[in-house]
C-alpha positions as CSV (number, residue, x, y, z in Angstrom):
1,X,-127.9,50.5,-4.0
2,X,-130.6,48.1,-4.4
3,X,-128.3,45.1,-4.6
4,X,-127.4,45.9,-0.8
5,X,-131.4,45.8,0.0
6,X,-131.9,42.6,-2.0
7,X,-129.2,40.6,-0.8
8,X,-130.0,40.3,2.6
9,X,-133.7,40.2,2.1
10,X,-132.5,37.1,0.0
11,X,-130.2,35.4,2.9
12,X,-133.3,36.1,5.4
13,X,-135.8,34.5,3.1
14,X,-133.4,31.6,2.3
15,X,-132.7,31.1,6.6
16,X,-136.2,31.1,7.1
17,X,-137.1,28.5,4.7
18,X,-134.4,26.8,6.1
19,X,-135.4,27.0,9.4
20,X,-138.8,25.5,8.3
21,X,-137.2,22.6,6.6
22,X,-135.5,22.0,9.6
23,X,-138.7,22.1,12.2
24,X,-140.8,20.1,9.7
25,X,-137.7,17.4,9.3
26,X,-137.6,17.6,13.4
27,X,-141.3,17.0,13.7
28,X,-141.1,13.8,11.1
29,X,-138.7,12.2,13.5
30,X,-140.6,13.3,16.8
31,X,-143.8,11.7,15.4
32,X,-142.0,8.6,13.7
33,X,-140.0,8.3,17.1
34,X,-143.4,9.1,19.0
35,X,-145.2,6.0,17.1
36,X,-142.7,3.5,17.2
37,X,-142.5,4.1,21.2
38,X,-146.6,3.7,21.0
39,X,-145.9,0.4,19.3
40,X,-143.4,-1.0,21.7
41,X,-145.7,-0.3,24.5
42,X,-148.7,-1.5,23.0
43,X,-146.3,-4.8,21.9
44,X,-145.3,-5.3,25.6
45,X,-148.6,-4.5,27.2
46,X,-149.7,-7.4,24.8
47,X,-147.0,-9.8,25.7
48,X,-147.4,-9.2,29.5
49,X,-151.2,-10.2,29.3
50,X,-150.4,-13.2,27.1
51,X,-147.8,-14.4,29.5
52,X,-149.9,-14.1,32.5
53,X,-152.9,-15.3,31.2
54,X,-150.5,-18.8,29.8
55,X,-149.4,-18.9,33.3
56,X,-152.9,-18.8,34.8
57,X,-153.7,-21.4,32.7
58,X,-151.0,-23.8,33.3
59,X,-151.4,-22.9,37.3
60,X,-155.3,-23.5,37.6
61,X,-156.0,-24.8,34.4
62,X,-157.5,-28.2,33.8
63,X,-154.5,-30.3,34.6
64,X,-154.9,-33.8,36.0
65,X,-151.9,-34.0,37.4
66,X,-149.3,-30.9,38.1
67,X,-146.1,-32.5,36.5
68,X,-143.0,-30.7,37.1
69,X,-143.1,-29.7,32.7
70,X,-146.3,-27.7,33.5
71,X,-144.8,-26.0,37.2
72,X,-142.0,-25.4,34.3
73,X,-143.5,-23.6,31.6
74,X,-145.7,-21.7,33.9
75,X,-142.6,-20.4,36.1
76,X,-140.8,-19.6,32.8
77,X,-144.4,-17.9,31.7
78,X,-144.0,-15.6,35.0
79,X,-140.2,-14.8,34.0
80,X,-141.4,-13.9,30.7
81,X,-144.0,-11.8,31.4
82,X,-141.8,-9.8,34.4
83,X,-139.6,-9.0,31.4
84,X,-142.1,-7.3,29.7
85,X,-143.2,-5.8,32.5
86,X,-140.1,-4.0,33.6
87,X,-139.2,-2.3,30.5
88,X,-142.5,-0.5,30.1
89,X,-142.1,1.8,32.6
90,X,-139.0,3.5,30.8
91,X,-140.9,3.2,27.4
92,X,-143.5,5.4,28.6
93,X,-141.1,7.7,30.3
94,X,-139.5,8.0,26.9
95,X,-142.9,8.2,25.5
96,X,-144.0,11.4,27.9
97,X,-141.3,13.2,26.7
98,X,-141.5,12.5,23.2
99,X,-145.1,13.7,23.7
100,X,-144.2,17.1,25.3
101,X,-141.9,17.9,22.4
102,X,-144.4,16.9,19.8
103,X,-147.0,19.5,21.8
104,X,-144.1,22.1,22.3
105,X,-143.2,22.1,18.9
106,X,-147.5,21.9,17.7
107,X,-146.2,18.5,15.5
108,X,-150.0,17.5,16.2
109,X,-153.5,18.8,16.9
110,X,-154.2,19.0,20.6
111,X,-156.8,16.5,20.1
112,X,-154.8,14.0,17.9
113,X,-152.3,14.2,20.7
114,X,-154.1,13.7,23.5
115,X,-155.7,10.6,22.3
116,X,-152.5,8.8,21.1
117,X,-151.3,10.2,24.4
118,X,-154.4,8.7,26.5
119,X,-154.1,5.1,24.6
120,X,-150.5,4.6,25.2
121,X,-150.6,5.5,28.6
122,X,-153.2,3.6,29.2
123,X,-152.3,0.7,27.8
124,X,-148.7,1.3,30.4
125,X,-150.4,1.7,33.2
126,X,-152.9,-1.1,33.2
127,X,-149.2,-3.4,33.1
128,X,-147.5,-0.8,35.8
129,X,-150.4,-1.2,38.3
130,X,-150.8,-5.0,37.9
131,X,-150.2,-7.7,40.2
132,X,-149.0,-10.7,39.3
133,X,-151.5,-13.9,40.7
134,X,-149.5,-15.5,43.6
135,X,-148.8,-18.6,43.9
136,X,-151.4,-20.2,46.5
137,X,-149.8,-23.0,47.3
138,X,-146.6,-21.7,48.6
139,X,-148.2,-19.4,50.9
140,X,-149.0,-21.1,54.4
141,X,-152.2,-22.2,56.1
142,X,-151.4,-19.5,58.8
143,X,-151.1,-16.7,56.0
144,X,-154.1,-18.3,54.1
145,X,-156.3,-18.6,56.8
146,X,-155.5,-14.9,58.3
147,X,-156.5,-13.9,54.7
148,X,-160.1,-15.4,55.2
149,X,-162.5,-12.8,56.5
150,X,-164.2,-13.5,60.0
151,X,-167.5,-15.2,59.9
152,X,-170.6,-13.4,61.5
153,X,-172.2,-14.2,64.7
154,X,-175.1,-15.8,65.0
């Protein structure tokens, strides 16, 4: 008669420590999956402003003479740097969600998630909301001088 207690007592124990295992395994990969997409956007966010800040300075650096190597490298900086742009936006949608499912499943403090959140995010959005320097001398004198504001009257 006890035997018919035990047993299940036993299986429920056994499913439940299971179960455990299984969340804690779940959270390991959330938070290994949750730093490596912090990394890549921190990597990209880094490449961008590399890139761009090359191209400025083949642009409207100290060159004596514009050859046609530096108009080059600094269009192939641009290119570069638009590549890096465009994946981050699906890196931090990837890292959101990751982030939800870390809070759903309480992988982390609220506080230790939040500011991983805030730095990754931040780091996203600065390359999001950017604008790439145009290129001044392929706009026109009508464009350029439009963009000059009016002087005041005497």
């Amino acid at each position: 008669m006890k035997a018919i207690f035990v047993i299940p007592l036993v299986i429920s124990f056994i499913g439940h420590t299971a179960a455990a295992n299984a969340q804690s395994r779940t959270c390991d990969r959330i938070l290994r999956d949750l730093d490596n997409l912090a990394q890549q956007i921190g990597a990209h966010s880094d490449s961008y402003w590399a890139r761009r800040s090359h191209y400025l300075e083949l642009k409207h650096g100290d060159h004596r003479s514009p050859s046609v190597s530096v108009t080059k490298a600094a269009e192939r900086e641009k290119l570069l740097a638009s590549e890096s742009k465009s994946s981050v936006p699906n890196l931090l949608a990837n890292f959101r969600s990751t982030a939800a499912e870390a809070k759903s499943q309480q992988c982390l403090p609220p506080a230790r998630l939040l500011a991983i959140r805030e730095s990754a995010i931040k780091l996203a959005r600065k390359v999001n909301f950017d604008r790439f320097p145009e290129d001044e001398s392929s706009r026109g004198e009508d464009e350029f001088a439009a963009s000059v504001p009016p002087r005041m009257p005497k």
